[in-house]
N, C-alpha and C positions, 0 to 999 in steps of 0.2 A: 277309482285310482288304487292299486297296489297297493299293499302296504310295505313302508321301506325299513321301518323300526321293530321291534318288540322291545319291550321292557316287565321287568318283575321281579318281583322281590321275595326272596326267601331265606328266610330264619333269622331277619335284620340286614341282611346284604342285598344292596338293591344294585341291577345288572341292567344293562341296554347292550341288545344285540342290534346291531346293522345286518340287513338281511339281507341285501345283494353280495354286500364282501367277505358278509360271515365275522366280521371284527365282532369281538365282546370288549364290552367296557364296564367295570365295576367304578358304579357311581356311589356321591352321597345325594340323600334327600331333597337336595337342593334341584340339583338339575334332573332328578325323577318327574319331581312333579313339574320343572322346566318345561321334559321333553312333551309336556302334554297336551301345549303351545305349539313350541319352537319347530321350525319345516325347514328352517336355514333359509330364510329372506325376510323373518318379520320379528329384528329382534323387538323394536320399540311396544309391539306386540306381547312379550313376553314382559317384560320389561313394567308393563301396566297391568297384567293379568297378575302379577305377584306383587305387586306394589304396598308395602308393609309387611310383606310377612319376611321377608330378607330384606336386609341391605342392597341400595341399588350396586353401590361398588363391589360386592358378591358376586349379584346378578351378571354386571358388565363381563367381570374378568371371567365368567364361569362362558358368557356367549362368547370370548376370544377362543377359549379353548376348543369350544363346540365348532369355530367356527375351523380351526385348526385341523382336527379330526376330520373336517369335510375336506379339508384340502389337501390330504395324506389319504385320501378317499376311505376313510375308515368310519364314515357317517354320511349317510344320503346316497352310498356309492350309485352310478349308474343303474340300470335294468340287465340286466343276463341275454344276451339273444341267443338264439337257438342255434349252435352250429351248423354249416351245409351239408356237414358229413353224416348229419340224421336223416339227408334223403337219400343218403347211398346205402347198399347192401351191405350188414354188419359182417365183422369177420368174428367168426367164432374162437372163443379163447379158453371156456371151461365145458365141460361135458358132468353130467350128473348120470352115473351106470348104473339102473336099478338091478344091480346082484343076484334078489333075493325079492323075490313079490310073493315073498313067505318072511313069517317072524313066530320067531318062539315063545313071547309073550303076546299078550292081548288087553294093550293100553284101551282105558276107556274113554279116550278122546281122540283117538288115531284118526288123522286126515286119510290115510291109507286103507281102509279097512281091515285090520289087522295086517297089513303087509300087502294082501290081492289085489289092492286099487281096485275091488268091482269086479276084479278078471279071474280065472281059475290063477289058483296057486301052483307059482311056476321058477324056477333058476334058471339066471343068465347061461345059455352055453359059450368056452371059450371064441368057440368062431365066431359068433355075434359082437363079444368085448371085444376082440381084435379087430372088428370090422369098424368098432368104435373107434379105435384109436385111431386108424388110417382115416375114418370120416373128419376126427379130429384135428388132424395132419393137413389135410386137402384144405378143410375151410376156415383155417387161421390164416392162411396167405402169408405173409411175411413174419407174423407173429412168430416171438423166439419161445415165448414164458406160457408154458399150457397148464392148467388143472383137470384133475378127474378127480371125481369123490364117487367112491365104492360106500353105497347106499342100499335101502330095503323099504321093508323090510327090514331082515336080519343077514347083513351082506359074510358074518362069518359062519350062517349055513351052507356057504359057498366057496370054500375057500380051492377049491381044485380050481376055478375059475377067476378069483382073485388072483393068484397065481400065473397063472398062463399068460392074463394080462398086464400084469406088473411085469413078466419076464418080457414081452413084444415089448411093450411102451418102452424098457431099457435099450432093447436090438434098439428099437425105430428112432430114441434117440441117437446113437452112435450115427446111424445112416442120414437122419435129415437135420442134424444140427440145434431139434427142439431139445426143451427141457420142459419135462415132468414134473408139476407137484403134486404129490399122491393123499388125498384124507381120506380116512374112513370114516363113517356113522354110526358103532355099533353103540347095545344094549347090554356089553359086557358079561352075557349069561358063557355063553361059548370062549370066553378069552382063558387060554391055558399057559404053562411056560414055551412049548413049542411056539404057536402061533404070537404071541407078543414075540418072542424073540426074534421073528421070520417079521413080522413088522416094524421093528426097531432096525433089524438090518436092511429094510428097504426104506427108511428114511418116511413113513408116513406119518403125516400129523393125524391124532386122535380125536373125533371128537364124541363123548359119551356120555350117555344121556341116564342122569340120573337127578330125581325130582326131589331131592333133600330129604327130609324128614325118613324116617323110619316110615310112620305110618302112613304119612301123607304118599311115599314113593310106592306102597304094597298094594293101597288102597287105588290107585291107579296104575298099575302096572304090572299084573299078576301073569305069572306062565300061564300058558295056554291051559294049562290042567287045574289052572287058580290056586295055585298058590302063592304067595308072597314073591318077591324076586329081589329085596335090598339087599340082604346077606350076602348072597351069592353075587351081587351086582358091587356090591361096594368090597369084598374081600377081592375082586380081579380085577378092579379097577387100582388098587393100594398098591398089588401087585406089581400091575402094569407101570402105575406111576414113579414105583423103586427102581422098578429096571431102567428109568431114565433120567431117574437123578444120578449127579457123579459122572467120573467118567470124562469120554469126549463127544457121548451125545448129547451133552443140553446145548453142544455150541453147534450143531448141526442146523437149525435153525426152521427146527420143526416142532409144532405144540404141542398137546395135549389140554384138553380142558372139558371141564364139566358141563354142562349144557340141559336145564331142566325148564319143565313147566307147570304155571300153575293155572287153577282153574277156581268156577267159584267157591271148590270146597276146602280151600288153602289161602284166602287174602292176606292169609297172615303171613306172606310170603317172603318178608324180610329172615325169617325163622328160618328158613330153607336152604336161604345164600348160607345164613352163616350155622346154618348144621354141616352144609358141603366145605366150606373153608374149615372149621375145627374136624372135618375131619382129613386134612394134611393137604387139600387142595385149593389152589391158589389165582387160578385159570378158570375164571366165570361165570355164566350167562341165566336168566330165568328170565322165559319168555311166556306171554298172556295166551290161554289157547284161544284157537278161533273155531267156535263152532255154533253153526245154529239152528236153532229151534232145538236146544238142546239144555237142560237142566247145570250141566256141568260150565257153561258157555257166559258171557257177561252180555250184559244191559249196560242202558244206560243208568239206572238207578245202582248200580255198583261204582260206576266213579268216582265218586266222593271218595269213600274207599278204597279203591285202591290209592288216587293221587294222595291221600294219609299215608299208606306204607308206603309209596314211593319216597314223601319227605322219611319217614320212619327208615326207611333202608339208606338211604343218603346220609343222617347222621349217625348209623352204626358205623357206615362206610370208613367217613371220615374219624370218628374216635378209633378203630383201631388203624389207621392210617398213623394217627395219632401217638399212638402207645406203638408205635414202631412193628406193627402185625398188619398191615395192609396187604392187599389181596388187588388182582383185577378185574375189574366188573364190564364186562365187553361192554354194557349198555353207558356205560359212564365214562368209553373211552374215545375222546376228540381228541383232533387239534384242534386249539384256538389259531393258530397263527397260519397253518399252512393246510388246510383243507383239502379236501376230493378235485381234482380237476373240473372242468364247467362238466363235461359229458356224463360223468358219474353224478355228480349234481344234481342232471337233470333226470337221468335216466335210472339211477340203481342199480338193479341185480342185473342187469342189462338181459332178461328171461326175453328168450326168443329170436334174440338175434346175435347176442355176444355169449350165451349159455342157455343151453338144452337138455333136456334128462334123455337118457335111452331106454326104453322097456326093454323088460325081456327079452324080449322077442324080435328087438333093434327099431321098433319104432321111433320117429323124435316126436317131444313136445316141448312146450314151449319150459319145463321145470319139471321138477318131482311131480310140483302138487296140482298136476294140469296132467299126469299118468291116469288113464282111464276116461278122465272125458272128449270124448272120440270126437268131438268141432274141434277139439285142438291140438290133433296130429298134425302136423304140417310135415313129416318126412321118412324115411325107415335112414338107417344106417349105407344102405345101399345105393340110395338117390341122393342123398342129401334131402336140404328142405326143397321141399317139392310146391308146398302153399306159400308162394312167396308173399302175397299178400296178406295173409295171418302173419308171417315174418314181420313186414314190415309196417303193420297196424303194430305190432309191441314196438318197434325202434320207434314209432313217432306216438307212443304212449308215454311220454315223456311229462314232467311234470306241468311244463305249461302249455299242453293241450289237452288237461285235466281241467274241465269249470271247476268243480270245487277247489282244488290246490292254487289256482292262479292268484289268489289276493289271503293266502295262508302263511302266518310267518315262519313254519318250519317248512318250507315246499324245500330248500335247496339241502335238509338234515334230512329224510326221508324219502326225498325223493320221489314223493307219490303214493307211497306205500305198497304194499305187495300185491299185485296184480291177479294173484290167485284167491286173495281174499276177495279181494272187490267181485270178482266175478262168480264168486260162491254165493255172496249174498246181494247181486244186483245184477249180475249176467253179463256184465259189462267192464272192463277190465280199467276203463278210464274213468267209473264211477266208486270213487274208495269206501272201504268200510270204515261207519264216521265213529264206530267206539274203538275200534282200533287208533283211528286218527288221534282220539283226545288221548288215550293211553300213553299214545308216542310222543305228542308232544309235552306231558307230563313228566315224560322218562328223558326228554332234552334238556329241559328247562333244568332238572335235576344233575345232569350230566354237564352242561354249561358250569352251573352254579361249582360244582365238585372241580372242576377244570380252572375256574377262576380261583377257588379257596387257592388248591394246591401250585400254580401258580403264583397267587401273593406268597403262601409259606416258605414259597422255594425264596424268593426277592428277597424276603427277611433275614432266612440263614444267609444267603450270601452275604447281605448287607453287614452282617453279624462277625464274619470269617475276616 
């Protein structure tokens, strides 16, 4: 049987998610240890399993409310079914353009091998990007709202090619009625005031990767020649970040944000968020790396530890929240009330059928991090996807035809998890990687929990006004 509930408690506040509808409810200890009974059909069950340790008229009126919740489907909701439309041909919506399968530093965890993905070191030519955009154009079909993210590598060793294609994509809008949202990936070594200013007037969101700390970001992330790269990474990043405060760009409604990661020589990673937040940045992500057989990489004897800095980073979150200095932590941002549609749900990054990476050299795969391993080309820019079958093995890699995610209580927050992990370290893209898995549901359960605090705080000021 499914599991239809989760519950847990952290730092005194104890939480029941319903897992089909996604409802959270902060409980007290009564009906925690209620729900450990209660299925919604046996209260006289519950009723005698706690008998002495509460009040039965507690008990009663706490199973009216429970029973309440069920009937506003916000407890026990129904099962998910799998729409029909995962057995049709997805339409493609976003495109990942590998720029630059060259990078000017050389991180010691790069999924990319420094930038080559395995391949000779090579830049996107303009005719390739624009071959992308029209591939892009052809197979959204009615879709109005497209993405590209200019990626690497280091996509601003490329910028005669950035270029070329940010000016098409503008024509190609005018002509077929799509609209463009433009990111880029960079390492901020290359960012000057020309090129921020030429990306600011093209409306691109940022997203730039820098690993906190002084040391911890040198000590992983040195230029190609080994030298350190935070100086120079965080002085044009500050930069960058002036040029779009003020103004009438913050209302353009395009990001900017920092985006790092840690590994196992950084678990102190709460330290990182907030060296990146004191230093003027507000927009923020720190992701676990994935690699293995590798020294730098996590075990399962690392969990512990990390789910420690996770609670550890959750209460720094919330005390400067607190003191009126709150920041946002991508990982810690739901909705409680209005969630992903069923198909996101089930599917995620939608890799291989609703978003593709292009190599160089205009090949597709199913993602970036699926560039270079050659069973999962499925198309060039010139055909479209040509392995429809690898296509359509990722649209029906969905979470509930995952064995392990199918009786998981974060399958509908995750999604499955990343499909390039799993097949790094199991071959198989519907088999997940399980320290990834505990990771993520760690960083939910945290995320939940931050969602209901802020939540009740908001109830109380109003209540207050």
């Amino acid at each position: 049987m499914k599991a239809r509930i989760h519950k847990f408690e952290q730092n005194g506040t104890y939480i029941l998610l319903d897992i089909n509808s996604g409802a959270v409810h902060v409980i007290d200890k009564m009906i925690y240890e209620m729900m450990d009974t209660f299925d919604g059909t046996n209260d006289e069950a519950v009723l005698s399993a706690l008998e002495g340790k509460y009040p039965q008229a507690d008990l009663k009126e706490a199973l009216e409310e429970l029973h309440e919740l069920m009937a506003a489907g916000e407890l026990f909701a129904p099962d998910i079914n799998v729409p029909p439309t995962f057995k049709q041909t997805g339409l493609v919506k976003s495109i990942c353009l590998m720029i630059a399968q060259d990078c000017n530093l050389r991180c010691k965890y790069c999924f990319g091998d420094g930038g080559s993905y395995g391949q000779e070191r090579a830049i996107m030519t303009p005719e390739v990007g624009k071959k992308a955009v029209d591939y892009l154009i052809k197979a959204s079909g009615p879709r109005k709202h497209l993405e590209m993210d200019f990626f690497g590598g280091e996509p601003l060793m490329n910028m005669k090619t950035v270029k070329a294609v940010t000016e098409y994509a503008r024509q190609r809008e005018k002509e077929t009625g799509k609209k463009f949202k433009l990111t880029m990936t960079t390492n901020g070594i290359l960012l000057n005031d020309e090129n921020i200013k030429w990306l600011n007037d093209n409306d691109f969101a940022l997203v730039l990767s820098l690993d906190g700390r002084k040391e911890v970001h040198d000590a992983m992330r040195p230029l190609a020649g080994g030298q350190g790269s935070y100086d120079r990474a965080i002085a044009n990043f500050k930069k960058c970040l002036a040029s779009r405060k003020g103004g009438d760009y913050d209302y353009r409604g395009v990001y900017t944000y920092l985006r790092g990661t840690y590994t196992k020589n950084n678990m102190d990673f709460t330290k990182d968020v907030l060296s990146m937040n004191d230093e003027g940045f507000d927009i923020l992500s720190m992701e676990p790396v994935v690699l293995k057989d590798n020294p730098l990489g996590f075990t399962e004897e690392d969990l512990p530890r990390i789910r420690e800095e996770y609670d550890r980073l959750t209460e720094a979150y919330m005390k400067r929240h607190r003191e009126g200095k709150g920041f946002f932590f991508f990982h810690f941002n739901m909705d409680l009330s209005n969630g992903p549609c069923v198909a996101k749900r089930l599917s995620g990054c939608g890799a291989g059928h609703e978003y593709v990476a292009v190599a160089e050299n205009g090949d597709l795969y199913p993602c970036h991090q699926f560039v270079g391993r050659e069973k999962y080309k499925i198309g060039t820019v010139d055909t479209g996807i040509t392995d429809k079958e690898t296509s359509q093995y990722f649209r029906e890699s969905h979470v509930l035809n995952k064995e392990k995610c199918s009786d998981c209580w974060s399958r509908f927050f995750c999604s499955g998890g990343c499909h390039a992990n799993a097949d790094l370290f199991h071959g198989d893209i519907r088999k997940p990687y399980e320290v990834g898995c505990e990771i993520q549901k760690k960083r939910l359960e945290c995320a939940i929990y931050v969602q209901a605090l802020l939540a009740l705080e908001k109830m109380d000021d109003d209540s207050d006004k």
